[in-house]
RORO-200865 format. One line per field, with one value per atom (N, C-alpha, C, O): atom name; x, y, z negated; residue number from 1. Coordinates in steps of 0.02 Angstrom, whole numbers. Each point is the difference from the previous one (the first is absolute). Layout:
<recs>
site (CA;...)
x (X;...)
y (Y;...)
z (Z;...)
pos (NUM;...)
</recs>
This chain:
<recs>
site (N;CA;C;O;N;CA;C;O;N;CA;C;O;N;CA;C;O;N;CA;C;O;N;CA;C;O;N;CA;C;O;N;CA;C;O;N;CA;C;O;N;CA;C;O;N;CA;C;O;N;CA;C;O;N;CA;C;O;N;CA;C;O;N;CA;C;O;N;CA;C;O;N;CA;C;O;N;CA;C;O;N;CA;C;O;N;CA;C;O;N;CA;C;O;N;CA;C;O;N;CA;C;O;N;CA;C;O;N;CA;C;O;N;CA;C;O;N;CA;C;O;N;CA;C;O;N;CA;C;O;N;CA;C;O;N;CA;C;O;N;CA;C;O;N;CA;C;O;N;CA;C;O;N;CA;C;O;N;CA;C;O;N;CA;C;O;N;CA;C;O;N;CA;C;O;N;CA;C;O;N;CA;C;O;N;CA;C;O;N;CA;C;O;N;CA;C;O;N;CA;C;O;N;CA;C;O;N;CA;C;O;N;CA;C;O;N;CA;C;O;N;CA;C;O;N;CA;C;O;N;CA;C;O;N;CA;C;O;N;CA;C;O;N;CA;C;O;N;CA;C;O;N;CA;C;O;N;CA;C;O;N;CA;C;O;N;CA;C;O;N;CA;C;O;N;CA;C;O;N;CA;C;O;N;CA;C;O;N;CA;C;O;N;CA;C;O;N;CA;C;O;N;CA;C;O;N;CA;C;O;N;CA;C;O;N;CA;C;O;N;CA;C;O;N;CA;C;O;N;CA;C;O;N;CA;C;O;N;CA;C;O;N;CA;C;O;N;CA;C;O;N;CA;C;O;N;CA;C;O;N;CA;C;O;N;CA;C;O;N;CA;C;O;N;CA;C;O;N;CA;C;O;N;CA;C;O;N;CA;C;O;N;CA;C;O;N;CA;C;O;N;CA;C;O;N;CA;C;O;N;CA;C;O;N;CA;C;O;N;CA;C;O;N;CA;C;O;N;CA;C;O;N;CA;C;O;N;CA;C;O;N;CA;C;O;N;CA;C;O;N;CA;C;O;N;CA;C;O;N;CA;C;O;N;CA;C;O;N;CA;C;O;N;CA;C;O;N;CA;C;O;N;CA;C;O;N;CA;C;O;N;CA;C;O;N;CA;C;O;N;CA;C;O;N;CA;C;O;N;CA;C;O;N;CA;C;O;N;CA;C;O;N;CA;C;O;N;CA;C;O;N;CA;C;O;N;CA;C;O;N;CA;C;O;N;CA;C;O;N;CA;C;O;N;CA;C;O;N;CA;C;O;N;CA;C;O;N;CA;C;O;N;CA;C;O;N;CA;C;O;N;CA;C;O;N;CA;C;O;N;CA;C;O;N;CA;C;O;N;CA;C;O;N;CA;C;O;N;CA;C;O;N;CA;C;O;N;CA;C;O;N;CA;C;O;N;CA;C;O;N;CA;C;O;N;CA;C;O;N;CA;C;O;N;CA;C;O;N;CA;C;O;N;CA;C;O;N;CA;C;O;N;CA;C;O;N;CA;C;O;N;CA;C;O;N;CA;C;O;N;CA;C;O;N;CA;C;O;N;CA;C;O;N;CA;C;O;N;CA;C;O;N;CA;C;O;N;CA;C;O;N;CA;C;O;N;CA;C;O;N;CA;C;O;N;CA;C;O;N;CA;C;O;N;CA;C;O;N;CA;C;O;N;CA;C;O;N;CA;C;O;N;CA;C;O;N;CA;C;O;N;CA;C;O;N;CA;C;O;N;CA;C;O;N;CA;C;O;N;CA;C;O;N;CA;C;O;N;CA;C;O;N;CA;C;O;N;CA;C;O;N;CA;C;O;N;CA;C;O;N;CA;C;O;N;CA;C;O;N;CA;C;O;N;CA;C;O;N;CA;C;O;N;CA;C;O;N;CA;C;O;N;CA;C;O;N;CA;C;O;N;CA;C;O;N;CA;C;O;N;CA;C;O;N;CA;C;O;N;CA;C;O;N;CA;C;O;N;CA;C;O;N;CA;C;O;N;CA;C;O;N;CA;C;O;N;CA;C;O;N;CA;C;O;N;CA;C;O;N;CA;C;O;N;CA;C;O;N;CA;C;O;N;CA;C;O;N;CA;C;O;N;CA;C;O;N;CA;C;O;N;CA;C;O;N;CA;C;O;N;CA;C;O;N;CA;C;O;N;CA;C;O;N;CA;C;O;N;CA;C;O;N;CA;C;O;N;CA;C;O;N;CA;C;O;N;CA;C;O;N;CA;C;O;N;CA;C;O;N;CA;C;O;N;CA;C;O;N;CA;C;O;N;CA;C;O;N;CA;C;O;N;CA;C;O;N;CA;C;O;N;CA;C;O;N;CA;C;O;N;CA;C;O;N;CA;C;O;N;CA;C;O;N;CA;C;O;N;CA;C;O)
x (1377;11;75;37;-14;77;17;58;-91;2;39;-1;33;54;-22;-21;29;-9;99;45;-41;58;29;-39;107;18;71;31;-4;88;-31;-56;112;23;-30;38;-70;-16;-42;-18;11;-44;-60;-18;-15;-56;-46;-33;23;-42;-31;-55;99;2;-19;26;-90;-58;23;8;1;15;45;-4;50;23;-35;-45;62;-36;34;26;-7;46;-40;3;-26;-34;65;-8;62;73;35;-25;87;44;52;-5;76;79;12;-50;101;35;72;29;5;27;65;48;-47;57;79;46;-52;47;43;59;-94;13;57;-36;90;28;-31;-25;5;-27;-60;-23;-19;-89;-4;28;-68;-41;-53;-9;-29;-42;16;-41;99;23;28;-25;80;29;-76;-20;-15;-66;-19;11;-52;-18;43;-21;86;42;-1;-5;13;9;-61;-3;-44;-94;28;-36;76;2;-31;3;-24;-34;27;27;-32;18;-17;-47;101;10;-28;-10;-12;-18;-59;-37;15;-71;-46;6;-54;-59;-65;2;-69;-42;-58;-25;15;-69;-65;-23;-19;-44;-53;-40;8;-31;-15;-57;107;23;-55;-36;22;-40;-78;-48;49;-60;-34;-51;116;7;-65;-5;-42;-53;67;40;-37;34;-16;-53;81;-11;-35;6;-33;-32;16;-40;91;18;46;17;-6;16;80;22;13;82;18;-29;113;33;-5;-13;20;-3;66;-5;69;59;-23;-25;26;-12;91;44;-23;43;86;57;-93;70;40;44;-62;49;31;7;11;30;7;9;-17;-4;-29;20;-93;-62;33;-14;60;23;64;34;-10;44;1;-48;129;-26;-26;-23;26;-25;-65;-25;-19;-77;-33;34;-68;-51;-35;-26;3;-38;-34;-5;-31;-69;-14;-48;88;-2;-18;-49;75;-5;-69;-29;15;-65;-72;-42;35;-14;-22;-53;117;-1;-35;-55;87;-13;-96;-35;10;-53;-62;-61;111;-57;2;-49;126;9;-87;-47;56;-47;-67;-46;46;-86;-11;-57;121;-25;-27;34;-105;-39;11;-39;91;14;28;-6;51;44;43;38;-18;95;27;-37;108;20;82;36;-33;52;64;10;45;79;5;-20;61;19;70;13;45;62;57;-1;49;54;60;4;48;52;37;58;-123;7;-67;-35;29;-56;-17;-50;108;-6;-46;-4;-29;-43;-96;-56;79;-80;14;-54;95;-9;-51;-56;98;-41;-79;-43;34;-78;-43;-56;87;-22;-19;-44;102;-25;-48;-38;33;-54;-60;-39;48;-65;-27;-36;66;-23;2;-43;92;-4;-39;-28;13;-20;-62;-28;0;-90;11;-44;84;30;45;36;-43;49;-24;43;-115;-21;-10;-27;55;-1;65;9;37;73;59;8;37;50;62;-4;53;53;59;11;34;40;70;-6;56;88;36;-20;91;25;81;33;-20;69;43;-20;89;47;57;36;-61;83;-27;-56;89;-13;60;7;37;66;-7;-54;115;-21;-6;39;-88;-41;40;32;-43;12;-59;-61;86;-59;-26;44;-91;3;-80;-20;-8;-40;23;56;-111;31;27;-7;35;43;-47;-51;71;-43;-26;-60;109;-8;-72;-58;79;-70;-61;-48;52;-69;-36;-57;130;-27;-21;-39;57;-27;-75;-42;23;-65;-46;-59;74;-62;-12;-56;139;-40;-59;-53;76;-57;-61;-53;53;-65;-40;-59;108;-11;-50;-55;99;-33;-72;-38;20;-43;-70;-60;79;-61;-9;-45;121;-38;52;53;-68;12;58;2;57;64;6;-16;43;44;38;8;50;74;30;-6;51;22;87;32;2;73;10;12;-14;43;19;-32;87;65;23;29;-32;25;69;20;31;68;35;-31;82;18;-1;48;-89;0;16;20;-30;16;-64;-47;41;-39;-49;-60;96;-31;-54;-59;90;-23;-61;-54;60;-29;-68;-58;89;-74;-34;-60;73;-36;-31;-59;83;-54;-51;-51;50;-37;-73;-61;105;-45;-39;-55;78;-28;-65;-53;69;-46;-62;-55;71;-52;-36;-61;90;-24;-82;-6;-33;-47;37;7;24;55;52;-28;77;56;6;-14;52;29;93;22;10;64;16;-32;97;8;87;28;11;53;1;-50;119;-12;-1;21;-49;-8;19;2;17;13;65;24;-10;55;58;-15;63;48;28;53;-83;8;-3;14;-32;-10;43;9;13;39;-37;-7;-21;-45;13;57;-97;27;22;-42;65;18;-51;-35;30;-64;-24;-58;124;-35;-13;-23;4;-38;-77;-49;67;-82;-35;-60;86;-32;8;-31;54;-8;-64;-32;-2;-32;-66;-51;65;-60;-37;-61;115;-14;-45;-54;95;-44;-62;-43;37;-84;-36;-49;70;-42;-17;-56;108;-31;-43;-40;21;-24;-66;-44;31;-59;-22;-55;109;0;7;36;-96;-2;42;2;38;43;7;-11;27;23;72;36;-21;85;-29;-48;102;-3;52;35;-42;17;69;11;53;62;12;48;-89;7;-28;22;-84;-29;16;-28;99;55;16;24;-32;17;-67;6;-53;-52;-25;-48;81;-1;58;-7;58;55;-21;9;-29;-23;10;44;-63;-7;66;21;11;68;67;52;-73;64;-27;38)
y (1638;-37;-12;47;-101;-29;-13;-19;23;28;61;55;-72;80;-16;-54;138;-11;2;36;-81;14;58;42;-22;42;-6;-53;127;-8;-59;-3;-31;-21;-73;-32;1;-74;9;47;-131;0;32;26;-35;78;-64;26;-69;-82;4;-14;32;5;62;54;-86;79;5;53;-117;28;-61;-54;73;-33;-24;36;-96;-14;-43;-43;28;-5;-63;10;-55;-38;-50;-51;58;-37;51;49;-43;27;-28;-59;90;-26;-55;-30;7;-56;-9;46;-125;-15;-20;-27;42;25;4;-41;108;9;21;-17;75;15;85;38;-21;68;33;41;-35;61;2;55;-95;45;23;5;53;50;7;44;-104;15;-31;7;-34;-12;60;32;-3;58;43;3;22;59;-21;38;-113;-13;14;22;-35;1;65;18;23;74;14;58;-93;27;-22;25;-54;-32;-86;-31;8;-58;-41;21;-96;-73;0;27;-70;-44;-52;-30;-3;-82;-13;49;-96;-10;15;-5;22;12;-8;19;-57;-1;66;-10;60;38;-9;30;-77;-49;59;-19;102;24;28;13;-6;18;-37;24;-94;-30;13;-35;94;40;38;25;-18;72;-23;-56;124;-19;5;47;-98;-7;54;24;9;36;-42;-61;85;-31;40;6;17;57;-58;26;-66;-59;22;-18;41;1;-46;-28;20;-62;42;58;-83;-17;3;-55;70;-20;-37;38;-109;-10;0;-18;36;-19;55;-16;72;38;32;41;-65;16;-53;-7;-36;-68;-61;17;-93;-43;-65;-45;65;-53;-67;-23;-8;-75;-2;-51;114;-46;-30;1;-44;-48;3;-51;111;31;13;30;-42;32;-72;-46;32;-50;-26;40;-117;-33;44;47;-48;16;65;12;20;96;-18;33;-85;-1;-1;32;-91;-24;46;-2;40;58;55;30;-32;46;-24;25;-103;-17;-1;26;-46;-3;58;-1;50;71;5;11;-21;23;-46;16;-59;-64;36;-3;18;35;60;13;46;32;8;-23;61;-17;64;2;51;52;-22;-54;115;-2;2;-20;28;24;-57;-49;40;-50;9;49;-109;9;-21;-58;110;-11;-38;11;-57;-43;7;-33;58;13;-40;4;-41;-64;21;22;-35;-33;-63;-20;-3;-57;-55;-37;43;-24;-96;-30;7;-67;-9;-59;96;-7;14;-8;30;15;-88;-30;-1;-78;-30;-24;33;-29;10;-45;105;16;-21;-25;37;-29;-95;-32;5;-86;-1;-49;92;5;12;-8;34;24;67;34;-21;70;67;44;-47;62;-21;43;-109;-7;22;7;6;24;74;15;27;72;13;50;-110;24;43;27;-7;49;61;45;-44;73;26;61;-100;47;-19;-50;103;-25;-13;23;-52;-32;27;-8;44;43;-19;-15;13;-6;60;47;-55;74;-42;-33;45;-16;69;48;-52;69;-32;27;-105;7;-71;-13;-39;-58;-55;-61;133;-36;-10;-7;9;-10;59;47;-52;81;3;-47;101;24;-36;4;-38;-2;-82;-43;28;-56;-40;-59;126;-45;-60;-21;9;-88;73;59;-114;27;6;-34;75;5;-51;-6;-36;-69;-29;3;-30;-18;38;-28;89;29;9;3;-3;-26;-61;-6;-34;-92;-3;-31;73;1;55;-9;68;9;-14;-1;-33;-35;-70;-16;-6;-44;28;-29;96;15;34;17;-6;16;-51;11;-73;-55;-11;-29;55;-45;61;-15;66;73;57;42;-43;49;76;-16;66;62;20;-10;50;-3;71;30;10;55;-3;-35;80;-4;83;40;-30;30;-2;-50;114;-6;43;58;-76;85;-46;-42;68;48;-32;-53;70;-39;13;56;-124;-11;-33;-20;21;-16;-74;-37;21;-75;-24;41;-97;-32;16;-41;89;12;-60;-8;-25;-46;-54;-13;-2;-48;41;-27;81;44;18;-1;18;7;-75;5;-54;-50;-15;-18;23;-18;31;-30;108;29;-20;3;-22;-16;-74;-12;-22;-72;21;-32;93;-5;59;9;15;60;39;0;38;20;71;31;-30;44;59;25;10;22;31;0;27;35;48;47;-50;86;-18;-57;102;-11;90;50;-78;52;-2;-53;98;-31;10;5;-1;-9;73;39;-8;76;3;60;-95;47;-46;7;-43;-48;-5;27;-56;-24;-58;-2;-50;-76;-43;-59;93;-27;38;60;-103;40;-5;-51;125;4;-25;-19;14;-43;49;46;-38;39;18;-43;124;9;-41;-16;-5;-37;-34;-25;-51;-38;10;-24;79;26;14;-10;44;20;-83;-9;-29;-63;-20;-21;26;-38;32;-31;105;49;-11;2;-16;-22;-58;-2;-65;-37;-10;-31;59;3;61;-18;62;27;-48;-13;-7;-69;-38;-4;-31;-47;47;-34;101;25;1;20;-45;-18;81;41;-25;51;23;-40;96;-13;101;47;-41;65;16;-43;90;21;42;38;-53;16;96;8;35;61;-2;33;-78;-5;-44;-32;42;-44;34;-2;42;44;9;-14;51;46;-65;16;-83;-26;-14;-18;22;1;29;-26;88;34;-37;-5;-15;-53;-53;-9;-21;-83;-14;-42;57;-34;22;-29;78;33;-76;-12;-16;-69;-63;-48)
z (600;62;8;-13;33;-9;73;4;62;58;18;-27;72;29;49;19;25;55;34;-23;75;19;14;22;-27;22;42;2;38;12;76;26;-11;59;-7;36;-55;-16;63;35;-33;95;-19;-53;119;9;-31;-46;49;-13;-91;-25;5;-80;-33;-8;-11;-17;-82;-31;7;-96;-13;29;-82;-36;-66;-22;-14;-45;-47;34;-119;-10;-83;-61;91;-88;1;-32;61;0;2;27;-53;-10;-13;-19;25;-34;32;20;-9;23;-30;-28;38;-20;46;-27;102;46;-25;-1;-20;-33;49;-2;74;70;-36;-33;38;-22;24;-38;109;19;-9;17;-40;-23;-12;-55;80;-24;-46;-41;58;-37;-93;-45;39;-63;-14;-47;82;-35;-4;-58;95;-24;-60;-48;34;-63;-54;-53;65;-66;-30;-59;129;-16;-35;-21;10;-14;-76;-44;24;-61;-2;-53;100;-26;43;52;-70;12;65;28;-2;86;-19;53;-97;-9;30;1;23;31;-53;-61;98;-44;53;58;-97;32;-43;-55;86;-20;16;49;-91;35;-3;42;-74;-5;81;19;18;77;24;44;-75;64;-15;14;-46;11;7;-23;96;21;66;25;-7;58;66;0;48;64;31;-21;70;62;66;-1;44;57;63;45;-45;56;55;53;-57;46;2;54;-82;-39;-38;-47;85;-70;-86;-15;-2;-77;-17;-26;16;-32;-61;-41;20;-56;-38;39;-104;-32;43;17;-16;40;-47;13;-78;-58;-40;-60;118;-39;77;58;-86;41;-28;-37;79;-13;-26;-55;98;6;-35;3;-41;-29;-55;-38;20;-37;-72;-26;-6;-70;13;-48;99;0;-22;23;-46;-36;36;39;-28;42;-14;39;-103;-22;33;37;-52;47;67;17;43;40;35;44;-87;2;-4;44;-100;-17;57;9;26;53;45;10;44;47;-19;44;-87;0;-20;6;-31;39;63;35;-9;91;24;38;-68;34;-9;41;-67;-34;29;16;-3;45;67;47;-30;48;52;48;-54;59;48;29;-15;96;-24;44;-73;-38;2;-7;18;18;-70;-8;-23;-53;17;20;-28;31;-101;-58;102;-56;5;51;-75;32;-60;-62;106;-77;39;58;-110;32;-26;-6;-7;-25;35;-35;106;31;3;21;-48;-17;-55;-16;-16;-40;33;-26;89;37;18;5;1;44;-56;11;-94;-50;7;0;7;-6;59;-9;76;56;-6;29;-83;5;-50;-2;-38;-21;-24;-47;108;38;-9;36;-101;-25;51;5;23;83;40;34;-23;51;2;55;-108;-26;27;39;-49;35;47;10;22;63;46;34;-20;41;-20;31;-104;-47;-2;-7;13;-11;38;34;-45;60;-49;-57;72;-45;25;60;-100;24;-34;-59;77;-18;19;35;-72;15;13;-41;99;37;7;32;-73;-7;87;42;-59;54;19;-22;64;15;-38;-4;-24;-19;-104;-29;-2;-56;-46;2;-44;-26;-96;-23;-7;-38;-70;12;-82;-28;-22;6;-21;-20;52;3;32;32;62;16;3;34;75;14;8;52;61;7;30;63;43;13;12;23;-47;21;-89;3;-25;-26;36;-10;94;22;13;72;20;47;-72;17;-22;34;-106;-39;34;-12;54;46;36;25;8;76;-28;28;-75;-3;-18;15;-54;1;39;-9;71;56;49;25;-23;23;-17;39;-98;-68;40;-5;34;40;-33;8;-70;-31;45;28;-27;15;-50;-61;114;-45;4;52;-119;0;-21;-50;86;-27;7;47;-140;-6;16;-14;48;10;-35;17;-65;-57;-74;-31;23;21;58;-12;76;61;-12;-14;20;-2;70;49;-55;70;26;-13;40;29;80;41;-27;56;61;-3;50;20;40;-8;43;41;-51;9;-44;-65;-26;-5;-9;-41;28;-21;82;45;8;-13;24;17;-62;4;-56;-52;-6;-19;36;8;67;-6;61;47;-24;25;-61;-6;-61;-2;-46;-53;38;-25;69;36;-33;9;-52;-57;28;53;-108;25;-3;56;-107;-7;-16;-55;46;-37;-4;37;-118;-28;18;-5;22;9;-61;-17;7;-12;-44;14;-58;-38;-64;-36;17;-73;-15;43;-116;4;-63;-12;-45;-56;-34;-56;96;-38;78;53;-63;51;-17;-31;49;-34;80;4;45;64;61;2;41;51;62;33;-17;67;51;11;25;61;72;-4;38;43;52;27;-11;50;48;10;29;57;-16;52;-134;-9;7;29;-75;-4;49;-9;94;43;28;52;-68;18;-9;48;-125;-50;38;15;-4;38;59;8;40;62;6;30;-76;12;-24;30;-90;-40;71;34;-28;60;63;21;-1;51;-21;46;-93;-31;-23;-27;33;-30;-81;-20;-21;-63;-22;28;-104;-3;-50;-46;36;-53;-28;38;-97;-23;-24;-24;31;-29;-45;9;-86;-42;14;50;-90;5;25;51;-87;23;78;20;0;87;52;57;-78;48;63;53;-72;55;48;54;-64;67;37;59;-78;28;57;28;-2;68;52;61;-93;33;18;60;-80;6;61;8;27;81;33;50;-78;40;-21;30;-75;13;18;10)
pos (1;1;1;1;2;2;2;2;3;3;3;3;4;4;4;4;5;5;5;5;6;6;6;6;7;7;7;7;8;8;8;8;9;9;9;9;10;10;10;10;11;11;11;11;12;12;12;12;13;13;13;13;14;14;14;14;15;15;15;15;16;16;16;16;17;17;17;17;18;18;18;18;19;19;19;19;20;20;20;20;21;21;21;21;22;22;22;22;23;23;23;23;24;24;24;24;25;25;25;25;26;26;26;26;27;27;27;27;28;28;28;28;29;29;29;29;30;30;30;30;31;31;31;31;32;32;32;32;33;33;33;33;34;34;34;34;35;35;35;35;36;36;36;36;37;37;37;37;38;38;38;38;39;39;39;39;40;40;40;40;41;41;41;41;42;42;42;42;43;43;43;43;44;44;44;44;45;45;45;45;46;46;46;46;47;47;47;47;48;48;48;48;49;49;49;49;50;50;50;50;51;51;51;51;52;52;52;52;53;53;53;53;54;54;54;54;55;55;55;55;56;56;56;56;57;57;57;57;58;58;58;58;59;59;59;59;60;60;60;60;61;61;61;61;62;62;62;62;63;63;63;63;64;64;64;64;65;65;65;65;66;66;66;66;67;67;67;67;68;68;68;68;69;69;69;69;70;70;70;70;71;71;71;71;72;72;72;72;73;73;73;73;74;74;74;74;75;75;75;75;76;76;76;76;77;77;77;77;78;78;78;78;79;79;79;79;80;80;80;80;81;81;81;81;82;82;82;82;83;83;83;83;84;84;84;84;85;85;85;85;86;86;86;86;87;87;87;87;88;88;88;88;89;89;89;89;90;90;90;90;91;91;91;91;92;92;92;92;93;93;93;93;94;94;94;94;95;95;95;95;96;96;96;96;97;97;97;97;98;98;98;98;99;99;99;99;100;100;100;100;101;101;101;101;102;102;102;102;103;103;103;103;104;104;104;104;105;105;105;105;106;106;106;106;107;107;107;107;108;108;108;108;109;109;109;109;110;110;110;110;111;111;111;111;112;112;112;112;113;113;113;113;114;114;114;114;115;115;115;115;116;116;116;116;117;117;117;117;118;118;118;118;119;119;119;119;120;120;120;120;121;121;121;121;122;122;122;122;123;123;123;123;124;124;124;124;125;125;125;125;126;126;126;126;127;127;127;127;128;128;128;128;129;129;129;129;130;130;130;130;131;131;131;131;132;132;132;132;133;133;133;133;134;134;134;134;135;135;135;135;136;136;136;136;137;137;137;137;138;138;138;138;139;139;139;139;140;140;140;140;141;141;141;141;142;142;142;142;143;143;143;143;144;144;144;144;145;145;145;145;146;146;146;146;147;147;147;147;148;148;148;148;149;149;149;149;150;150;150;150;151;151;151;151;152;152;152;152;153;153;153;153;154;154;154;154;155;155;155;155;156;156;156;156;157;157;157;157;158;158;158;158;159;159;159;159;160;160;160;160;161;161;161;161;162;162;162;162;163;163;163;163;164;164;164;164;165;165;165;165;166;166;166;166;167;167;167;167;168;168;168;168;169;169;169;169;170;170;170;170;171;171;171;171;172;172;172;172;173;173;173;173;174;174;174;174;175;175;175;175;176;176;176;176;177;177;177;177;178;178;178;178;179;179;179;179;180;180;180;180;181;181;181;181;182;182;182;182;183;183;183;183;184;184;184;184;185;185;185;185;186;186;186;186;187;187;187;187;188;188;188;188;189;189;189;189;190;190;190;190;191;191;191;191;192;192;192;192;193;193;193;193;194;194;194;194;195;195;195;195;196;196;196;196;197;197;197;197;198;198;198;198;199;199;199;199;200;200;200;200;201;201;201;201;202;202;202;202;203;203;203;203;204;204;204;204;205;205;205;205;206;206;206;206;207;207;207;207;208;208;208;208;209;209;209;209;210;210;210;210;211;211;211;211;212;212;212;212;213;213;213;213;214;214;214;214;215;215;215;215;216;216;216;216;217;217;217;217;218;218;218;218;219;219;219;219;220;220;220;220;221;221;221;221;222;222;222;222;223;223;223;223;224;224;224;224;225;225;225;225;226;226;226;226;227;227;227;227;228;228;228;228;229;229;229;229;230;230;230;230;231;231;231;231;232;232;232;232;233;233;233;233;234;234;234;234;235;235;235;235;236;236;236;236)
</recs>
């Protein structure tokens, strides 16, 4: 079985990770999950493990992490892989609902025109990972437009998650509104933990970022290095 069950601080939403994609082509310094693989001895390059897709689903009505050892959408993953995938998601008949997570989300627009999500839009939720609102580390597309590409797929009904890790220091006001416009179901925040390639953002952003996802009812988790403001939040 090629099913994990989640573990550690990931939202309470996400019952297993699941991995018939792998590696990406980013080229982000601080990943983790590239440095772990490397350390395993084996290749960052995409890879599709098509034997995965015959793995039996869970029915416990939990997200799915699909692809949390790499990035589904980027640009080294294979139409054909894609395809592959989107069309077991399609065939599965449970409750589980599949986190599809890019940072490269201009590529969900592709699949959305045609049509191919749109057959699973009530199966999975489409997820991006924002470090800052400003300019990021790496060769993925810049924040700006991986924000222009959910709000439209926002528009389009599908259900958004968003990752803030390695959270870096950004423009709060800006920062939050993107947040409020994409209304995400919802967020992991958290920083960077094994590299220093990002410059944190200062507490009172964060009890900024806190405050207002608590107003807004938006449900969200802190990763282990953020915890400690978590009893603060409301004190700024």
């Amino acid at each position: 079985m090629t099913l994990n069950k989640a573990k550690g601080r990931m939202f309470k939403s996400v019952g297993w990770t699941w991995n018939p994609v792998a590696g990406c082509t980013h080229g982000c310094p601080y990943c983790w999950a590239k440095s772990l693989t490397e350390r395993w001895g084996r290749s960052f390059e995409p890879q599709f493990r098509e034997h995965f897709l015959k793995d039996k689903m869970p029915d416990d009505g939990s997200w799915i992490f699909v692809g949390s050892m790499g990035d589904i959408m980027c640009d080294g993953m294979k139409h054909e892989w894609i395809v592959k995938l989107i069309e077991f998601i399609d065939n599965y008949d449970g409750n589980n609902k599949f986190l599809l997570q890019t940072k490269n989300p201009s590529r969900f627009l592709y699949w959305q025109v045609e049509t191919l999500l749109r057959h699973v839009q009530d199966k999975i939720i489409v997820g991006t990972t924002f470090e800052t609102n400003r300019k990021t580390f790496g060769i993925a597309p810049k924040p700006q437009e991986r924000y222009e590409s959910m709000l439209w797929m926002k528009k389009q009904g599908y259900k958004i998650f968003l990752s803030l890790e390695p959270l870096s220091d950004f423009d709060a006001t800006r920062f939050v509104s993107w947040i409020n416009l994409l209304n995400p179901e919802a967020i992991e925040i958290g920083l960077e933990n094994y590299t220093t390639f990002t410059t944190p953002p200062p507490e009172w952003k964060i009890h900024y970022l806190l405050n207002f996802l608590k107003s807004k009812g938006i449900e969200y988790v802190l990763k282990e290095n953020l915890r400690h403001l978590e009893e603060t939040a409301n004190e700024v």
